[in-house]
Legacy VTK file of the C-alpha trace (Angstrom):
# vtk DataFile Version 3.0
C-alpha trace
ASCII
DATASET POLYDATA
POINTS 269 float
45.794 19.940 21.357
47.221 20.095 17.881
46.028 23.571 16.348
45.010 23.845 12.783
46.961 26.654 10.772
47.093 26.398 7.103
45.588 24.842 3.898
46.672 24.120 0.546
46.368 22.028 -2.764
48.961 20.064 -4.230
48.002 17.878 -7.460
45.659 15.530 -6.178
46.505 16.243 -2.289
44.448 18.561 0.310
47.833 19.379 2.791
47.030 21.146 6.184
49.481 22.259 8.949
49.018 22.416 12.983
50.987 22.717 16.065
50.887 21.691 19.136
49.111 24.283 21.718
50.499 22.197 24.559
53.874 22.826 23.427
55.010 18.873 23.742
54.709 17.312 20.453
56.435 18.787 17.026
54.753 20.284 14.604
52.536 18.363 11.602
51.384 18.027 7.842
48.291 16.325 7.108
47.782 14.918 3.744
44.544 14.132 2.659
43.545 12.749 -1.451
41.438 15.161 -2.219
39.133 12.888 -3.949
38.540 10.948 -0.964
39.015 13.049 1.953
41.310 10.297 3.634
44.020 10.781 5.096
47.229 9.598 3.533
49.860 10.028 6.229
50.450 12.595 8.620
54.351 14.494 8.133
56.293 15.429 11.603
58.442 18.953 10.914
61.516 20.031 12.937
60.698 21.470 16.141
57.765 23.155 16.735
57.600 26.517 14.406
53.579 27.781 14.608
53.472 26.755 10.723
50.701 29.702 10.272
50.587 29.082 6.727
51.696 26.718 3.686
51.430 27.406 -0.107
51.993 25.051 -3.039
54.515 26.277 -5.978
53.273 24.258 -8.645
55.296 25.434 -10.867
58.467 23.428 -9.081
56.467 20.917 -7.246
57.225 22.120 -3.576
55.295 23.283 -0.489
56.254 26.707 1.439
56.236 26.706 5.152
56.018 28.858 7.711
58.641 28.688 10.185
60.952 30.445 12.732
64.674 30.476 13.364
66.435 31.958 16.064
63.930 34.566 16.517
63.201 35.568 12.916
60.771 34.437 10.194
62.015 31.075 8.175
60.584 30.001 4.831
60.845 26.077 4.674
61.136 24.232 1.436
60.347 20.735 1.012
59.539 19.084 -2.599
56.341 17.202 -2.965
58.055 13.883 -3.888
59.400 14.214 -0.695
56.236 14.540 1.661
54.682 11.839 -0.439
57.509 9.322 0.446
57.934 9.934 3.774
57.465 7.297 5.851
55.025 8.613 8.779
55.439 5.007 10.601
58.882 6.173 11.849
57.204 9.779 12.957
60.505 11.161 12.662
61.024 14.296 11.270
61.149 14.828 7.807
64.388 16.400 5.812
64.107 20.141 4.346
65.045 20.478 1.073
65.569 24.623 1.530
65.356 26.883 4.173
65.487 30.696 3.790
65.488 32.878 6.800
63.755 36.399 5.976
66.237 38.663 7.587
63.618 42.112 7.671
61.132 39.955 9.001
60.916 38.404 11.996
57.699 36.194 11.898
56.314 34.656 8.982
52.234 34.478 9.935
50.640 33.550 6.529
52.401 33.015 2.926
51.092 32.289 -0.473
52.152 31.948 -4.029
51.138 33.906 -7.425
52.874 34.831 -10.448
55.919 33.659 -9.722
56.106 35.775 -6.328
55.907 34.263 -3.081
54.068 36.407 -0.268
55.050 36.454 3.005
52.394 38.049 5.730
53.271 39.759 9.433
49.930 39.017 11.570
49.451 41.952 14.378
46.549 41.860 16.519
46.669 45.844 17.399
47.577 47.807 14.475
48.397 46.926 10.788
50.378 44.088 9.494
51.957 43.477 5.761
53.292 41.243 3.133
56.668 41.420 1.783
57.198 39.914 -1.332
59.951 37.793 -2.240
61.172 35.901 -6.024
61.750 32.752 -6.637
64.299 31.402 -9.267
64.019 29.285 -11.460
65.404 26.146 -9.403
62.756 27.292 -7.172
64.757 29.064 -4.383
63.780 31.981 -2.678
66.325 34.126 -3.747
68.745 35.486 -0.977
71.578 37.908 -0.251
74.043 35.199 0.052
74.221 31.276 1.913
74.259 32.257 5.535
75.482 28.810 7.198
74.774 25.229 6.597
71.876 23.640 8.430
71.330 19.696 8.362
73.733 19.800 4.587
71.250 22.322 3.660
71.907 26.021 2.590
70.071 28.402 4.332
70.151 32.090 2.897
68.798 35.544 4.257
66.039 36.524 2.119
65.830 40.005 0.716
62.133 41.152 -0.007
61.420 42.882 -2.906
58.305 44.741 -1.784
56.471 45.609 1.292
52.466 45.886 1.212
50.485 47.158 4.268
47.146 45.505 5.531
44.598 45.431 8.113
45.110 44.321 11.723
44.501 40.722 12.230
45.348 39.323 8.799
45.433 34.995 8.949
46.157 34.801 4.985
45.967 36.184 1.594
44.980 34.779 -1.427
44.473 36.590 -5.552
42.179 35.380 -8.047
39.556 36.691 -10.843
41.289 40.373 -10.380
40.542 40.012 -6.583
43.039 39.921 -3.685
40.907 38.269 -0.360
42.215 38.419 3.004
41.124 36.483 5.660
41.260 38.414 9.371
40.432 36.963 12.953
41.285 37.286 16.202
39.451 35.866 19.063
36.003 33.953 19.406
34.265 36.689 17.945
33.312 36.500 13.975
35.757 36.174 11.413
35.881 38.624 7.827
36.505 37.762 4.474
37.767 41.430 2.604
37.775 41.665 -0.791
40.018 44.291 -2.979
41.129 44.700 -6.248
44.205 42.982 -6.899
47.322 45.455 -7.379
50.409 43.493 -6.557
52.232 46.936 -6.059
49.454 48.573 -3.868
50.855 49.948 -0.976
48.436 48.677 1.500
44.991 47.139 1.969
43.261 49.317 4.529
39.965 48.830 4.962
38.095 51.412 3.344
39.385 50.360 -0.291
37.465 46.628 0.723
35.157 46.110 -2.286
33.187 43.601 -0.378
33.462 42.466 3.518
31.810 39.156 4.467
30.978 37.974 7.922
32.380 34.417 8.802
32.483 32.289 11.246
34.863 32.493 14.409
38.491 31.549 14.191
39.178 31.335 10.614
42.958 31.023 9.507
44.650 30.414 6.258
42.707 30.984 2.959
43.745 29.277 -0.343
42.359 28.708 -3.737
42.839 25.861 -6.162
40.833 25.115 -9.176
38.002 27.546 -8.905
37.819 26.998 -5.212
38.612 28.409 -2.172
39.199 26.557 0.734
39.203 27.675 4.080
40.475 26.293 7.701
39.772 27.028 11.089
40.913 26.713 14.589
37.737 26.853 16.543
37.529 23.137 17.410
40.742 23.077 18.928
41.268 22.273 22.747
42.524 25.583 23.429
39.649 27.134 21.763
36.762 25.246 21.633
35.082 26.352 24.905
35.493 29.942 23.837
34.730 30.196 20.124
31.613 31.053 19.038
31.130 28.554 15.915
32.862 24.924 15.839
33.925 24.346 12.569
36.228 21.170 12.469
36.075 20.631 8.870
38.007 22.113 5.659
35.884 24.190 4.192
35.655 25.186 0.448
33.671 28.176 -1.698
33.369 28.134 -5.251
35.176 31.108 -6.445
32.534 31.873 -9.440
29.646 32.352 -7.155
31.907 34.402 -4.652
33.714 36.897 -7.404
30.055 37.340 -8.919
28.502 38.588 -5.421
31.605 40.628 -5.408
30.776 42.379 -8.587
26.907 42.629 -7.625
27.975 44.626 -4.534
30.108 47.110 -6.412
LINES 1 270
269 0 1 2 3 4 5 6 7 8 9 10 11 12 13 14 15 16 17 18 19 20 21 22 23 24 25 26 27 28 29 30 31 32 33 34 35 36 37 38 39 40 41 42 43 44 45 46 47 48 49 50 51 52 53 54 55 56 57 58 59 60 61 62 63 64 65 66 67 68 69 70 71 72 73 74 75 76 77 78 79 80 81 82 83 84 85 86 87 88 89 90 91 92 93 94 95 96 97 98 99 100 101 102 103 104 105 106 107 108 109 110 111 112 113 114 115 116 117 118 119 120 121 122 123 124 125 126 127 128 129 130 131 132 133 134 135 136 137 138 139 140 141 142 143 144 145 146 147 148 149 150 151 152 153 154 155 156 157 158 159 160 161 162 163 164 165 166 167 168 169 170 171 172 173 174 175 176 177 178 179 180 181 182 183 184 185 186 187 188 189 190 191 192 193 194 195 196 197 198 199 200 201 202 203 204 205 206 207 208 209 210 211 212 213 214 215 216 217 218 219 220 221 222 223 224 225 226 227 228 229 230 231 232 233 234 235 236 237 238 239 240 241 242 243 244 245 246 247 248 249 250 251 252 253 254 255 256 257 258 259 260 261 262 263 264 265 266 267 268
């Protein structure tokens, strides 16, 4: 029953996320070596937040997570050297080292970093969703209004964003490379797209007649991240709650080589 959600690259680690459809169990971290493809140990969060997406700040060691408290979006914060010692034999849940509640938000679907600026996306099924973007110091915080109250001996502060980006319907996550911004979008067993834009940090939205390049996919794809000239990909289709439905089983991490991708975007323009 455990549902995958998001994908990302730390160092020499492939980390994914998943909840529990089922609604029983907490919520999980799988870390693989990336070398290997073996799993190292698996990482039980607090509670049971969908974790739609995760995103590795290299530049202060740390994986984002998506999360939720008291009915609005939460950014969780937990430092690499962390995850890697946990002990997963004890399956209890592991300590945050930061957690920043996004007070004009109130879910956090998909998040990634770039430049310096994390990106936080709103997934809506009907109509349009967005990103708000949000800074991060140089301790690595996500810079807030002011501490809000103290959770577990750890500060958690309402998040102001600094910008506030449109997008299609249906967005599972976001990713910028080569000049390109690519955003995944599904919904349903049908088949997934891949857009492609030019990347403009400031544009005001991502509709889908600026796309560049739209590529079918296959059902039930979810977060999109890229690391090292690659893009990797995750799915949900092989789930229990969705296998029976999808059209495509895909219970793998998938990855694209970014070269070959950004050149087929430029052949298409």
């Amino acid at each position: 029953m455990m549902t995958p959600q998001g994908v990302d690259v730390a160092g020499h680690y492939l980390i994914s996320s998943a909840y529990d459809h089922g609604e029983q169990y907490n919520s999980t971290l799988y870390i693989q070596d990336i070398r290997t493809n073996k799993l190292v140990k698996t990482v039980v969060l607090q509670g049971r937040p969908h974790v739609g997406g995760i995103t590795y700040d290299a530049d202060h060691q740390q994986l984002f997570v998506c999360g939720e408290y008291q009915g609005t979006a939460e950014i969780i914060g937990i430092k690499l050297k962390r995850l890697l010692a946990y002990d997963d034999k004890s399956a209890r849940p592991i300590k945050y080292d930061s957690r920043t509640s996004l007070g004009t938000q109130s879910r956090a679907s998909f998040i990634t970093y770039h430049s310096g600026i994390l990106f936080v996306g709103f997934f809506n099924p009907k109509s349009s969703g967005y990103m708000q973007h949000y800074d991060v110091n140089k301790k690595g915080q996500i810079v807030g209004a002011g501490p809000l109250q103290q959770l577990q001996n750890q500060v958690s502060v309402v998040s102001t964003a600094l910008f506030k980006q449109h997008t299609l319907s249906k967005v599972q996550g976001a990713v910028f490379y080569g000049g390109y911004a690519f955003l995944s979008q599904s919904f349903g067993p049908g088949p997934s797209k891949l857009y492609v834009f030019k990347e403009n940090l400031l544009k005001e939205s991502f509709s889908e007649r600026d796309a560049v390049l739209v590529l079918k996919m296959p059902s039930h794809l979810e977060q999109i991240s890229t690391y090292q000239g690659r893009m990797y990909l995750i799915f949900e289709s092989s789930a229990a709650a969705y296998r029976k439905t999808s059209q495509d089983h895909v219970d793998r991490i998938l990855s694209l080589d970014l070269a070959t991708l950004v050149k087929e975007v430029r052949h298409a323009k």
